[in-house]
Structure formats: C-alpha cells, structure tokens
matplotlib code that plots the C-alpha trace (Angstrom):
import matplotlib.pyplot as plt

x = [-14.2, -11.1, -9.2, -10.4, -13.9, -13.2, -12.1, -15.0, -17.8, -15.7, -15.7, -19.7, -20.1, -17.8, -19.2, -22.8, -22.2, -21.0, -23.6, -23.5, -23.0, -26.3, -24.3, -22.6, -23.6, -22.3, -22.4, -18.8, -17.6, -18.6, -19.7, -17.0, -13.7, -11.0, -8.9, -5.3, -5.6, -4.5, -8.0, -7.2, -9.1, -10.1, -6.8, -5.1, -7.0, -7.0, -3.0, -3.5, -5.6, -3.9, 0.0, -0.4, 1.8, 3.0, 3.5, -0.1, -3.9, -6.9, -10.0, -13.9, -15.4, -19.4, -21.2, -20.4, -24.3, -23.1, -20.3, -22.3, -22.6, -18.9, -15.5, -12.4, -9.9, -7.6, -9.4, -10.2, -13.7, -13.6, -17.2, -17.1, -20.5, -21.2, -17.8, -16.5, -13.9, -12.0, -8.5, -8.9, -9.4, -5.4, -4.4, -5.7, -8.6, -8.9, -7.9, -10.4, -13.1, -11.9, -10.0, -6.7, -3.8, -4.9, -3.1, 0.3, 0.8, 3.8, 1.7, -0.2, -4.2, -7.0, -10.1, -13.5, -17.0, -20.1, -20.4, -16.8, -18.8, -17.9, -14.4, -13.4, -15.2, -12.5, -9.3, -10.4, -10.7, -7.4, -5.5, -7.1, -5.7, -2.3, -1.7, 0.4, -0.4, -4.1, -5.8, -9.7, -11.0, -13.8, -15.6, -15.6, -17.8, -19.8, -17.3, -15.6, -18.7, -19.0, -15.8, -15.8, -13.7, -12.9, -14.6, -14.2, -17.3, -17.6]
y = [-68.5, -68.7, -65.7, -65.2, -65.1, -62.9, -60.3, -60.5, -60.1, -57.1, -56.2, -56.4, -54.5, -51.8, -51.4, -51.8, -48.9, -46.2, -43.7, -40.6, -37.3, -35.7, -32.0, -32.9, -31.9, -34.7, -37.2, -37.7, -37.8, -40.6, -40.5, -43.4, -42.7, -41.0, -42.7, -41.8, -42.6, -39.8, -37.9, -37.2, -34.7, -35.2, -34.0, -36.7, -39.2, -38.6, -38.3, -41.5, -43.0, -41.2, -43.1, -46.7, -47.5, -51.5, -49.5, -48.4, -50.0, -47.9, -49.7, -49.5, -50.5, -50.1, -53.3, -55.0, -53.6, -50.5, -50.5, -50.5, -47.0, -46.9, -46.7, -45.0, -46.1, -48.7, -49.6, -53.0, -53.8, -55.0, -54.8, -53.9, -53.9, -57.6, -58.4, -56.9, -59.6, -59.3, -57.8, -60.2, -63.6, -65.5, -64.5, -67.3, -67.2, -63.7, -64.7, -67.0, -64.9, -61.4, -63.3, -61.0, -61.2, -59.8, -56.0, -55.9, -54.5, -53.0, -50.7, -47.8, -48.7, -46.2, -46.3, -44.5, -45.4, -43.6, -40.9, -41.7, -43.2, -46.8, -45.6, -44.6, -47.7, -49.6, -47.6, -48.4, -51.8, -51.6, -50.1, -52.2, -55.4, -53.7, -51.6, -48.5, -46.8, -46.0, -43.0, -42.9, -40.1, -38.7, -37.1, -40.3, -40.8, -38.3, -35.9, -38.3, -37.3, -34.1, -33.1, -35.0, -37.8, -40.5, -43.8, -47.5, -50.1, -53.1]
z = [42.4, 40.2, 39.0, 35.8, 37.4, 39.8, 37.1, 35.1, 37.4, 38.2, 35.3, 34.9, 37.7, 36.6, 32.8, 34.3, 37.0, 34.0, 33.8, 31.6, 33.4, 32.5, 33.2, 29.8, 26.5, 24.7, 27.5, 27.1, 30.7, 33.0, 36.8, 38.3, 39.7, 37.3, 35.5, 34.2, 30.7, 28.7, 26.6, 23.0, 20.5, 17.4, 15.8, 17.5, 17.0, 13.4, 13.3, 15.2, 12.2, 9.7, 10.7, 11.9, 14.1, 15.7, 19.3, 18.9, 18.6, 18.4, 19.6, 18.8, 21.9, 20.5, 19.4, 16.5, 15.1, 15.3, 13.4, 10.4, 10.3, 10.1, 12.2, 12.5, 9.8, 11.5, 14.8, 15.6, 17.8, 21.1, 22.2, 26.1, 26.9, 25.9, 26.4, 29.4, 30.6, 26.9, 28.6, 31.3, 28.6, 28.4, 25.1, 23.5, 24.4, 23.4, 19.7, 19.8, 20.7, 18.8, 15.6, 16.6, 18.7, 22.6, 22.8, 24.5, 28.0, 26.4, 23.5, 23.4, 23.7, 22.7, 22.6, 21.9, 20.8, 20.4, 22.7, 25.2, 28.3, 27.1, 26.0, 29.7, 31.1, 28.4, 29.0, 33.3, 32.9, 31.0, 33.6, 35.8, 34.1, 34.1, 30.7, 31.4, 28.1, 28.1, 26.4, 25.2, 23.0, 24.6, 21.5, 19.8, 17.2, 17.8, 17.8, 14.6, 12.6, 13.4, 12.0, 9.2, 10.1, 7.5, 8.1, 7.5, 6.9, 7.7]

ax = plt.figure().add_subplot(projection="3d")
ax.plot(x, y, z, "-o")
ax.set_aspect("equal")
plt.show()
C-alpha cells in the first residue's frame, strides 16, 4: 500500500471513530485521544474573522450542504467527513480537488464546524500530517449563532 494510502485509510478510521461525548451539553468535546491544538472562544474567533491575516486560515470543515445556512466570514471549506485524506493530498492535488492552494505547514490553521466534534477530528489529522499551529473552536457554529456571529453565504 503506498504512502498516501496508508494515510488516508488512517485517516477514515480516525474521523469514523469520533464520537460525541454524550456528558456534553453541546457535544463539543470528542471521546479520542487529546490533541494539542490550541481551543479558541467565540471572541477569538471573531477577532480571527474580523482581521484576515496571510499567517492564518480559518477552516469550515462541515459539508459543502451545510454551508447553506451560512459560514464564518473568511473561512474556506474543507469537508473532513467526505474528505478525510485532504491534508494528506500533494498540493496539487489538493487544488484540484478544493479550487485553493493546500494550507502551509508554516501558518496558523483553525478550524470549527457545527457542533466542534469534526473540528478536533480536523485540527488531529492536522497535527498528524505535521502542522505545528493548530487550534479548533469548539463552540463552532453552534456557539457562532448563538452569539450572533456574522455570516457568509454561499
């Protein structure tokens, strides 16, 4: 099995395996082993969205469907439960596939997505593939709506 292979059915595995922790009112925390990513809140997420920055890229990891009911202002969608091998693709590939240049090992990553169980699934696989700069909002957009987050449509 070559490389690439390798990583992805790992990377099935992994994003099949994340379960929501039922203890959790939200069901923002996930039962798999922790990962270092840093967790930002909904003010820092929306200073995040509020100043773009080229050292940073915020990423919506739901299904492209579910965008339609909007998305944080500045993220770009990198669907990880139908496309669990994305940080694992060579970069061309992955512009292929997502019509945008593959993150940098080098810049800040963050993600979120509905509820945050997909968003630490994400920010695992990235530190898995090597990105040092990894931090998820847990609230996501759950948490995003809720407080009255601004939102982008498709």
């Amino acid at each position: 099995m070559s490389p690439m292979w390798t990583h992805y059915a790992q990377a099935v595995v992994f994003a099949s395996r994340v379960k929501a922790n039922p203890s959790s009112k939200t069901g923002s925390t996930c039962k798999t082993n922790p990962s270092a990513s840093r967790v930002y809140d909904f003010a820092k997420m929306r200073s995040i969205s509020d100043d773009a920055s080229p050292d940073r890229i915020l990423i919506d990891v739901r299904e492209p469907a579910e965008l339609e009911a909007g998305y944080i202002p500045g993220a770009v969608n990198i669907p990880i439960s139908s496309q669990p091998d994305a940080l694992f693709l060579p970069d061309e590939e992955f512009e292929d596939r997502f019509g945008f240049s593959k993150p940098a090992k080098d810049k800040e990553v963050v993600f979120y997505c509905k509820a945050g169980v997909r968003a630490s699934a994400a920010a695992q696989l990235a530190e898995q593939q090597g990105y040092k700069n990894v931090a998820e909002y847990r609230g996501s957009m759950l948490d995003w709506n809720k407080q009255g987050g601004p939102l982008e449509k498709p």
